[in-house]
C-alpha positions as CSV (number, residue, x, y, z in Angstrom):
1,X,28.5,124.2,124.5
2,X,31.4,126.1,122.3
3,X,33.3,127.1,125.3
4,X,33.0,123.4,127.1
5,X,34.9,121.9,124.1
6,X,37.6,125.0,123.9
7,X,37.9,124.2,127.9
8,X,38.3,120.3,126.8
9,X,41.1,121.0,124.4
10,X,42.7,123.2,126.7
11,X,42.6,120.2,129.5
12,X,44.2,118.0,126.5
13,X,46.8,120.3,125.3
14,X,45.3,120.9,122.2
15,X,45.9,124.7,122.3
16,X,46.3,125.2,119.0
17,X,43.0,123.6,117.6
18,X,41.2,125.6,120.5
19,X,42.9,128.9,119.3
20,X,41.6,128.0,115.5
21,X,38.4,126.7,116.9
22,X,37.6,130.2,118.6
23,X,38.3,131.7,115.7
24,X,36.5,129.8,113.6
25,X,33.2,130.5,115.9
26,X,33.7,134.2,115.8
27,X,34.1,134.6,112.7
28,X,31.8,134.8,109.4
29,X,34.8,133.5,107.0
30,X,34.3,130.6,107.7
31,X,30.7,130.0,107.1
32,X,30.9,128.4,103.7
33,X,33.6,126.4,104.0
34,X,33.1,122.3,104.7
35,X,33.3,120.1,107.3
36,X,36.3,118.6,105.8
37,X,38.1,122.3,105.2
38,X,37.2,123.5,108.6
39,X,38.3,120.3,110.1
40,X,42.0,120.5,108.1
41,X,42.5,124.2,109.5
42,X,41.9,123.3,112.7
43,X,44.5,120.3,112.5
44,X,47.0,122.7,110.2
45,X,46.8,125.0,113.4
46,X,47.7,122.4,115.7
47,X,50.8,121.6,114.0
48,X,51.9,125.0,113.3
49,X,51.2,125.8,117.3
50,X,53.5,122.3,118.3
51,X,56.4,123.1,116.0
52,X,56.5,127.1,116.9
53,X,56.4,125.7,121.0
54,X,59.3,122.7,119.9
55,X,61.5,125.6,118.0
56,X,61.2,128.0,121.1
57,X,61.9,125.0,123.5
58,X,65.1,124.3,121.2
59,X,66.3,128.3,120.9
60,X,65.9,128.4,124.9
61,X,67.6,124.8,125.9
62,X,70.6,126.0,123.3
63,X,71.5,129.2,124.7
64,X,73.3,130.5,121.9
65,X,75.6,133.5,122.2
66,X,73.6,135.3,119.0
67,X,70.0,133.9,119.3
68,X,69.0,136.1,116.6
69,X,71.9,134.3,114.1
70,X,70.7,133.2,110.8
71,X,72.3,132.2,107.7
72,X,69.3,134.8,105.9
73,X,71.5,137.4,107.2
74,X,75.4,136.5,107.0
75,X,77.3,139.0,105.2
76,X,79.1,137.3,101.8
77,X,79.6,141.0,100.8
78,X,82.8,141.5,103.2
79,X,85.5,139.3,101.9
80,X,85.8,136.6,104.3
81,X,87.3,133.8,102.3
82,X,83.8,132.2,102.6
83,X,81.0,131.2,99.3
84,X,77.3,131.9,99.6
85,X,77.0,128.7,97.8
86,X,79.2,126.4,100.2
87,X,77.6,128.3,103.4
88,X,73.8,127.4,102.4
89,X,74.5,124.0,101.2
90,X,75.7,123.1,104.8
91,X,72.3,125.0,106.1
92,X,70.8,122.5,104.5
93,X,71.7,119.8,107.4
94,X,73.0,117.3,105.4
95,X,75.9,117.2,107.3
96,X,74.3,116.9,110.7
97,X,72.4,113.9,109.6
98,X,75.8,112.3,108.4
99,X,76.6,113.1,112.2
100,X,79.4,115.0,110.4
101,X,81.5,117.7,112.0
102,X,82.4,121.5,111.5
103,X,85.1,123.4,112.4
104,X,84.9,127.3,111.7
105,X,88.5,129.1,112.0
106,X,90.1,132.7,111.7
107,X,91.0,135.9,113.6
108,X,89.2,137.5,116.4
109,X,86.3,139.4,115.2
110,X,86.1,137.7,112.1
111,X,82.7,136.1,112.9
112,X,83.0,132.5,113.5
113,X,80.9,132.7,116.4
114,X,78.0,134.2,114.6
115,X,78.4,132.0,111.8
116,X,78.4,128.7,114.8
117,X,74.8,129.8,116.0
118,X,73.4,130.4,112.5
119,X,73.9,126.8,112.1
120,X,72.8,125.7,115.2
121,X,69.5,128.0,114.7
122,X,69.4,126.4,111.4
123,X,69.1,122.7,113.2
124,X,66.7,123.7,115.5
125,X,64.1,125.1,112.7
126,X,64.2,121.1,111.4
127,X,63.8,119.9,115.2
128,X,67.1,119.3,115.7
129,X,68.9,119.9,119.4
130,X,71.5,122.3,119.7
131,X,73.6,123.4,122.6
132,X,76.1,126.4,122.5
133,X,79.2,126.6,125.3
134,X,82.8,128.4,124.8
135,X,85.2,125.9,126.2
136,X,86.4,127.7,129.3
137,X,82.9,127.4,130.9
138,X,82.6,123.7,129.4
139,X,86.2,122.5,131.3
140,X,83.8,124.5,134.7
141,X,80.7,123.0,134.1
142,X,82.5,119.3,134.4
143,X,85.2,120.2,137.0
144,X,82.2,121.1,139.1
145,X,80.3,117.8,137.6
146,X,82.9,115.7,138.9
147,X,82.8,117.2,142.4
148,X,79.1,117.2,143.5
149,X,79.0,113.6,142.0
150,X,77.0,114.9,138.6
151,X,80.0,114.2,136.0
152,X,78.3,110.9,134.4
153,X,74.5,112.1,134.3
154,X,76.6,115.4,132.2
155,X,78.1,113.4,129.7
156,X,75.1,111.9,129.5
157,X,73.4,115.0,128.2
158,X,76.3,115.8,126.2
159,X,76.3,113.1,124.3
160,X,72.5,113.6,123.6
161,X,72.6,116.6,122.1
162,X,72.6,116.8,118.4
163,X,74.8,119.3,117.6
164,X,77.7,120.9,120.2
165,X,78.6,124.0,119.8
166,X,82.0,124.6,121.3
167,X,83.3,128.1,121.4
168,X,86.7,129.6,122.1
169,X,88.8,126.2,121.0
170,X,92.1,126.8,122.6
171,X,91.9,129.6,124.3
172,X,93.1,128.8,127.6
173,X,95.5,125.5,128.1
174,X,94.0,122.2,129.2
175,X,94.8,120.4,132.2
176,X,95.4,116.7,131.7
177,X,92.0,116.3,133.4
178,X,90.4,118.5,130.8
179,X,92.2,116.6,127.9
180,X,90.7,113.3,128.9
181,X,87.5,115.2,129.9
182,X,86.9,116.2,126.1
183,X,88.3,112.6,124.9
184,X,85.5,111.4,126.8
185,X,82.6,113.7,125.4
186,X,83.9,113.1,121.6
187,X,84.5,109.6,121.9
188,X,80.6,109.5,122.7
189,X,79.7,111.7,120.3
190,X,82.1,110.2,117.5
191,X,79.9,108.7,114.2
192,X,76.3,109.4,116.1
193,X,76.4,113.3,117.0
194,X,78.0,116.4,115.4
195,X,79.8,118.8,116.9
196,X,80.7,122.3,116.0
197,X,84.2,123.6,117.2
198,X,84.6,127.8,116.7
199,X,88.7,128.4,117.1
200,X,91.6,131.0,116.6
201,X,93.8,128.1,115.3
202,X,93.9,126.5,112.8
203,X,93.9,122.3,112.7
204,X,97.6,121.9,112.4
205,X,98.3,123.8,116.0
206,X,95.8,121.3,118.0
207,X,98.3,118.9,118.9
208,X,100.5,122.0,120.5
209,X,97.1,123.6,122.0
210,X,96.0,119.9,123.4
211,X,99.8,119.3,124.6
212,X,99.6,115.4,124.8
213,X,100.2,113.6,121.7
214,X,98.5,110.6,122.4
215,X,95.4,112.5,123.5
216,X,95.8,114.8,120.4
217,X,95.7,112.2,117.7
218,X,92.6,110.3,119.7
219,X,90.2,113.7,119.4
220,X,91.5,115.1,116.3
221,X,90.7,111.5,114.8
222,X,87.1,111.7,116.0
223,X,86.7,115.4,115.0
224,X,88.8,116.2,112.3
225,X,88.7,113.2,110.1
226,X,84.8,114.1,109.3
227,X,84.6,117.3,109.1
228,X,84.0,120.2,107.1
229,X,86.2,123.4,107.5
230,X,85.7,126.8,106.7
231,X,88.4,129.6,107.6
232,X,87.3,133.1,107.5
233,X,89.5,135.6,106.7
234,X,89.8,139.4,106.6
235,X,89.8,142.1,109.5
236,X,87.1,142.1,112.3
237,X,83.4,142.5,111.4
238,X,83.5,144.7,114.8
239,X,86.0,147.2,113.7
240,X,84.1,147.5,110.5
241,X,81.0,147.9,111.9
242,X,82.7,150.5,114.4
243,X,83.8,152.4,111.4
244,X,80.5,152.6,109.5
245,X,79.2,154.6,112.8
């Protein structure tokens, strides 16, 4: 009779009551406990199984260079230019639900990239949807979008998706296809999502980078106007790391 119910809850999706449920039955601990208790474990398991399978859905669909980033784990000993205080209070989301931007700059190596994913992993622990891309493959993705037909269902996506992590700002120059290509994903995005832009350079050499100054003041005004900054400073985490081996 046992194993018809676990096979029941399995048919319904209820994996994480039929986990508990198992346990329950083989198990002597839980003998004395109430209807009630037993009840509220099995429920408690349910909802610990859903939100471990949603987090692992996030992680996978954001496809973060560092999967592994977390806030936990930044270094505030290496002088960086950045504050324990400042970096955990934006962990705490606010921002995103503000649909607020964040713009991480500095040199090569510094680690604005690992910073970027530790907030993005930080969004997905409260359910929120992240998506990581350097800009290169981004200015790909929709160049091949627009020629197999796909380029409105893809700025569809993107403008779904909480929080954009954009990688490698800058770092190649934009064709005036790709300019009006990235007017058109933060004008979606502009007041309702967030976005998170990783860069070499600093705010004041966008307009030089983006090379159209009508097109420069539009996306600065949707991204820079709301958003936090942090610059990091100091030589690159890799050579020091390099150096300690």
């Amino acid at each position: 009779m046992m194993q018809m119910t676990i096979d029941k809850l399995h048919s319904m999706k209820l994996f994480g009551i039929a986990e508990a449920l198992e346990e329950q039955t083989n198990s002597t601990a839980y003998e004395e406990l109430s209807f009630e208790e037993r009840l509220g474990m099995l429920v408690d398991k349910e909802m610990t199984f859903r939100e471990n399978r949603r987090l692992s859905m996030l992680l996978r669909r954001a496809r973060f260079r560092y999967p592994g980033a977390c806030v936990e784990e930044i270094d505030f000993r290496t002088r960086r230019g950045i504050r324990k205080e400042n970096i955990l209070h934006l962990a705490q989301n606010d921002w995103i639900r503000k649909h607020h931007n964040l713009i991480i700059t500095g040199p090569t190596g510094v680690g604005k990239t690992y910073l970027a994913c530790a907030f993005g992993i930080s969004a997905c622990r409260e359910g929120i949807s992240s998506y990581y891309v350097r800009l290169p493959r981004l200015m790909e993705e929709l160049k091949i979008a627009r020629a197999d037909g796909s380029y409105i269902k893809l700025l569809g996506r993107l403008s779904r998706i909480q929080v954009l992590l954009i990688d490698d700002w800058g770092l190649n120059p934009v064709t005036d296809e790709e300019r009006r290509d990235l007017l058109e994903i933060f004008e979606d995005r502009h007041k309702v999502r967030s976005t998170i832009i990783s860069t070499q350079y600093p705010v004041s050499k966008w307009h030089k980078i983006i090379d159209d100054p009508t097109i420069a003041d539009a996306i600065c005004d949707r991204l820079v106007h709301n958003a936090h900054k942090i610059n990091l400073k100091g030589d690159s985490m890799r050579k020091l790391q390099a150096n300690l081996t």
